[in-house]
N, C-alpha and C positions, 0 to 999 in steps of 0.2 A: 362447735359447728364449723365444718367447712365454708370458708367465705364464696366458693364459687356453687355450692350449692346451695345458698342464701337465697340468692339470686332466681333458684328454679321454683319458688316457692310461691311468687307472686307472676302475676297476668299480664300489670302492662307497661310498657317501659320506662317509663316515670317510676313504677313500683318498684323497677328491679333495682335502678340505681339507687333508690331511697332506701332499700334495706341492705345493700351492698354496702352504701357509705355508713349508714349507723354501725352495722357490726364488724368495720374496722375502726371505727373510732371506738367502739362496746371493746377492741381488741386492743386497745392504744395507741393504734396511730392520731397522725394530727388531720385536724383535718383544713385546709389551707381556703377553703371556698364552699361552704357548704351548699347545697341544693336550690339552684336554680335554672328559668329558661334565662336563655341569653338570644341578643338580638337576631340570631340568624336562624330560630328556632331548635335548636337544640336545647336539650336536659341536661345539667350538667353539675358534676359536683369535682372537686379536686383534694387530693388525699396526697400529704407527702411519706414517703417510706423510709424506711431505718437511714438511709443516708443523705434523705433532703431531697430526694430527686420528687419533683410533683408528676402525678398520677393521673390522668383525667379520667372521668366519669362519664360516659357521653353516649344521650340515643338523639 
């Protein structure tokens, strides 16, 4: 499965990144921060990519 059509599969934004980050980690990446809010209200998960650069995840 394409990871950016993962994402169209679910409703609400919470959902999209919850299944965005499992199926790149389901893909092997790392995952650096997994799913949470953080204090400024954002949803937020962090994924680092083949060269360590971190990723963020954010509605």
């Amino acid at each position: 499965m394409n990871v950016c059509d993962a994402s169209r599969q679910f409703h609400s934004d919470s959902e999209n990144v919850d299944a965005l980050t499992l199926q790149l980690e389901k893909d092997g990446y790392a995952i650096q921060r997994y799913l949470s809010a953080i204090g400024d209200g954002y949803y937020e998960s962090r994924v680092l990519d083949a060269k360590g650069n971190c990723i963020e995840i954010t509605v």
